[in-house]
N, C-alpha and C positions, 0 to 999 in steps of 0.2 A: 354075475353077482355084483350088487353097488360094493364099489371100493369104500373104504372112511377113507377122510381128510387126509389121516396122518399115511397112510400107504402113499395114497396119491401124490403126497410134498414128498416122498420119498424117492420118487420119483424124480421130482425137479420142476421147476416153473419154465425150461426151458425143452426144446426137439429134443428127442434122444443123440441126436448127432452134433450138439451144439459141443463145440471145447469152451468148456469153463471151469475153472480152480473148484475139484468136489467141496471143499471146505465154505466156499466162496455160494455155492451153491446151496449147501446146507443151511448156513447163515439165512438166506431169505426166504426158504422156506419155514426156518424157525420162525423169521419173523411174522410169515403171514399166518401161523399158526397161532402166535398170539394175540395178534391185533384180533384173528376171525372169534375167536374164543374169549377175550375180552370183551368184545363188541354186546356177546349173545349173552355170556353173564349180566352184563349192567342191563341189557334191554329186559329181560327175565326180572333180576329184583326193582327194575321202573315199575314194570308191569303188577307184581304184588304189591308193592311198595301204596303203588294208586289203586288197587282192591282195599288193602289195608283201610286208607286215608279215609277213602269212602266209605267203609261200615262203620269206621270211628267218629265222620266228622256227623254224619244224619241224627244219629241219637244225642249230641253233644248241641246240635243246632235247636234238637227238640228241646233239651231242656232248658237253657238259654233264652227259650222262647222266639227264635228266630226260622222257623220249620221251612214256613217260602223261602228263605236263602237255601237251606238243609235239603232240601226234595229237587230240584232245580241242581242247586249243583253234583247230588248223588246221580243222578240222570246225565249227568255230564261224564262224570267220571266212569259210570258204564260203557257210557257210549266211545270212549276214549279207550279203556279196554278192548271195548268188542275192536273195534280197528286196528291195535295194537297185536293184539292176537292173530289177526288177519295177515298182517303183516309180519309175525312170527313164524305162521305157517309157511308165506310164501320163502323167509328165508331159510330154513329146513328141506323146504322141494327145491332147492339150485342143485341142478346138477352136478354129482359129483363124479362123475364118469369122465374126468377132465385133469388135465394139468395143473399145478398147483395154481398158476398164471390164468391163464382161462376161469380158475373157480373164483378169486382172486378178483379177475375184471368183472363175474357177474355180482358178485358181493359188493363192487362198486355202484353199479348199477343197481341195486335194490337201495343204498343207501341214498342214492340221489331221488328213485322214487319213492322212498318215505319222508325223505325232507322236504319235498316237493308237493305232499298232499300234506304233511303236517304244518306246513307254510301256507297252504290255502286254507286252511281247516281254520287257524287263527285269525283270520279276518271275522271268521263267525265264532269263537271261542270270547275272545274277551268280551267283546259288548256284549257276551250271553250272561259270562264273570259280571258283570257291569247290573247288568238289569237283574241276575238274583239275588245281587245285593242288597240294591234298592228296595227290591220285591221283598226281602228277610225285615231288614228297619222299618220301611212301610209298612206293612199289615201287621207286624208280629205275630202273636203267637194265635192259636185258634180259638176262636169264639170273645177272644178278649177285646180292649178296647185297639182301635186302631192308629198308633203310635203316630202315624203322618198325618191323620185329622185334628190330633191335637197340636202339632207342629205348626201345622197353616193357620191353625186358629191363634194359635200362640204369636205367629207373626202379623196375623191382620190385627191384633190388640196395637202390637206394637207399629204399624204403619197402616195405619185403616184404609190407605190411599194407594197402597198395593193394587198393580194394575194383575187383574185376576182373568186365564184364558180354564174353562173347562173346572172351577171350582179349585185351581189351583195357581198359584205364583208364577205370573208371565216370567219373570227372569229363572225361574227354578226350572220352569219346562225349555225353557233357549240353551241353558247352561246342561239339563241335561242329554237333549238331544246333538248340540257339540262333544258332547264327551264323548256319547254311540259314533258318533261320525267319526271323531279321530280314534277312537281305536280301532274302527274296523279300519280306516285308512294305515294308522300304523301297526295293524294285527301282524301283517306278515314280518315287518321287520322284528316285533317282539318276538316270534315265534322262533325267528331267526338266531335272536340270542338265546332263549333257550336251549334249544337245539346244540348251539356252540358253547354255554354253559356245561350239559348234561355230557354230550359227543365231540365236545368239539376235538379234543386235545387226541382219540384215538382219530377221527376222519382224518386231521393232518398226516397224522402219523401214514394214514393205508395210501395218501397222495402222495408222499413224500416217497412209498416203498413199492408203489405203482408204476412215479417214473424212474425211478431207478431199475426195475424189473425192463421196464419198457425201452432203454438205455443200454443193457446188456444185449437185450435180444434184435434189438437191430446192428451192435458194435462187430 
C-alpha cells in the first residue's frame, strides 16, 4: 500500500542506520513537509486564480469593445491551464514509496522541469500578449468601425508624406515587428522573473534544505 508523505518523513530523509540527533531529524523533515505543501497550495490557487481571470477578463473585453484582445487571450489562458494541470498531475504521481530525501530530490526535479518548459513557453507567450493587444485596439469591436483605419488615416492627414509599406505606416510596422523580436528574445528572461516573483522565495528555500539534507548524509 502507497505510504502518505507524512508516514514516510516519519521515517527520516536519512538510511535507517544513519546516527543523527532524532530531534535534528525531525526538524527537516518538518521542513520538507512544508515547503512540499506550500509549493502545491500556491500552484493550486495560481491555477484557479488564471481560470478565474479568464472567464472574468472575455466578457469584460466584450464589452469594452475590445473582443480580438478578449478571445486571443482567453485561448491563452486555457492553454496555460491545460499545462498547468498537466504538470499538476505529474506532481501528484512522484513516487512516494521513498524516503523523505529521495521524494524531496524528485520534487526538485519536477520543479526544474516546469521552469524549464514555462521558460521556453515565454519566448512565445509575450509576443502572443503583444500581438492580442494590438489585435483588441486595431479592429475593435465586431461589425463596428475599425479603430486602426481611422488611426492611419488620422496620421496621413497629419504627414501625407508618411512613407506607407502594405497600406500602413513604414515606421509603425519596423517598430512593431522590433517589439515581437525583443520580446520573444527576452521572453525567457521575463518568464524567469515571473517564476521568481510567483516561486521564487519557496524554490530557495527547498535549495537551501536540499543541500543541507545532502551535507548530513554524506557527514
Amino acid at each position: 500500500m502507497e505510504q502518505t508523505i507524512e508516514k514516510i518523513w516519519k521515517e527520516g530523509f536519512l538510511e535507517s542506520d544513519a546516527l543523527i540527533a532524532p530531534k535534528l531529524n525531525d526538524l527537516y523533515n518538518q521542513k520538507s513537509i512544508d515547503i512540499v505543501e506550500k509549493f502545491k497550495r500556491m500552484y493550486r490557487i495560481n491555477i484557479i486564480g488564471i481560470i478565474f481571470f479568464a472567464l472574468v477578463f472575455l466578457p469584460i473585453a466584450t464589452l469594452v469593445h475590445i473582443p480580438y484582445m478578449g478571445i486571443p487571450m482567453f485561448l491563452l489562458f486555457m492553454t496555460i491551464v491545460t499545462f498547468a494541470i498537466k504538470f499538476k498531475n505529474k506532481l501528484e504521481a512522484i513516487n512516494k514509496n521513498v524516503n523523505s530525501y529521495q521524494y524531496l530530490k524528485s520534487f526538485d526535479n519536477w520543479t526544474k522541469e516546469m521552469t524549464a518548459f514555462n521558460t521556453k513557453m515565454s519566448r512565445f507567450l509575450y509576443p502572443y500578449v503583444f500581438l492580442s493587444m494590438v489585435a483588441g485596439f486595431w479592429f475593435g469591436s465586431f461589425g463596428g468601425n475599425i479603430p486602426g483605419n481611422d488611426l492611419v488615416n488620422r496620421i496621413l492627414i497629419e504627414f501625407p508624406d508618411m512613407p506607407m509599406i502594405f497600406g500602413l505606416p513604414l515606421y509603425a510596422v519596423l517598430a512593431f515587428f522590433l517589439i515581437i523580436i525583443l520580446l520573444a528574445f527576452f521572453g525567457a528572461k521575463i518568464g524567469e522573473w515571473d517564476l521568481k516573483i510567483g516561486y521564487g522565495r519557496i524554490l530557495k528555500r527547498l535549495d537551501s534544505l536540499l543541500t543541507d539534507m545532502e551535507e548530513l548524509r554524506v557527514s
